[in-house]
N, C-alpha and C positions, 0 to 999 in steps of 0.2 A: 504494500500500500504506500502509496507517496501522497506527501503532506506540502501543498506550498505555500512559501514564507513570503514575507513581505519584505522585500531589497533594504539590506540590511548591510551595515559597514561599522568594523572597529576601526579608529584613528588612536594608534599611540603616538606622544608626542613629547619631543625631546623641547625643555624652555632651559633661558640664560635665567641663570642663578637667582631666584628670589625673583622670577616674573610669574610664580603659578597664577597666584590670584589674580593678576590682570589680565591674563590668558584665559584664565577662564571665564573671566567676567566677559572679554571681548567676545568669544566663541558662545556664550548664552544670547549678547545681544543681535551677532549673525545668523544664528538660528530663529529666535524668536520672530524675525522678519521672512521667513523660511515654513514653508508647510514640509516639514521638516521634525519627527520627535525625535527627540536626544535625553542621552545621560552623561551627562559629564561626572569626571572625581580626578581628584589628586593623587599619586599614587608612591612609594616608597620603591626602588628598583632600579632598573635601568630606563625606563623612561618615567617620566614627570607628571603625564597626563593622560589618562585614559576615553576614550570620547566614543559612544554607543549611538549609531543615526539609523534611522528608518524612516524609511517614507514610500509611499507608491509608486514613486516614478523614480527609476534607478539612474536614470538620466542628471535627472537633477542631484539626487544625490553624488554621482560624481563629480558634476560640476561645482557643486558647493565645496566640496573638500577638496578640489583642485584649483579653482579659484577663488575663494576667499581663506578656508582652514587653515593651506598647506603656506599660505603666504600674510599669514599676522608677523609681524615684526620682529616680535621676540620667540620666533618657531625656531628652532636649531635644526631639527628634522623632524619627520613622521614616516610612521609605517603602517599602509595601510591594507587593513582586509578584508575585503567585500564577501559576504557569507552566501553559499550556494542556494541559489533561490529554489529550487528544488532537491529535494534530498529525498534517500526513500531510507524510514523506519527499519530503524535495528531490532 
């Protein structure tokens, strides 16, 4: 049986030193203007910021995290992975 998801993408993200909170605050107020849900959090590790998106149209959601995400100011890098929109049940 196969189950389909809704276009879904994790962004981990590398920030300069002591810029989480502003990063974050900026990536809530870029979504927010975005049909677009998200989770954002801070995280302890090798990357900084962990960023959960979903939306119905996968289109836009690339576009968003390649033209605005991937390109805030104090992004050092990201890695990103788009979760398989169909998947069949283990």
């Amino acid at each position: 049986m196969k189950k389909l998801l809704v276009p879904a993408a994790y962004v981990l993200l590398n920030s300069d030193l002591g810029t989480d909170e502003s990063i974050i605050n900026e990536v809530k107020q870029i979504l927010s203007e975005e049909e677009i849900e998200y989770e954002v959090q801070g995280v302890y590790g090798v990357y900084d910021i962990v960023l959960k998106l979903s939306s119905n149209n996968a289109e836009k959601l690339r576009a968003v995290i390649t033209d605005k995400i991937r390109k805030i100011s104090k992004v050092q890098s990201t890695l990103t992975m788009m979760v398989i929109e169909e998947q069949e049940n283990l």
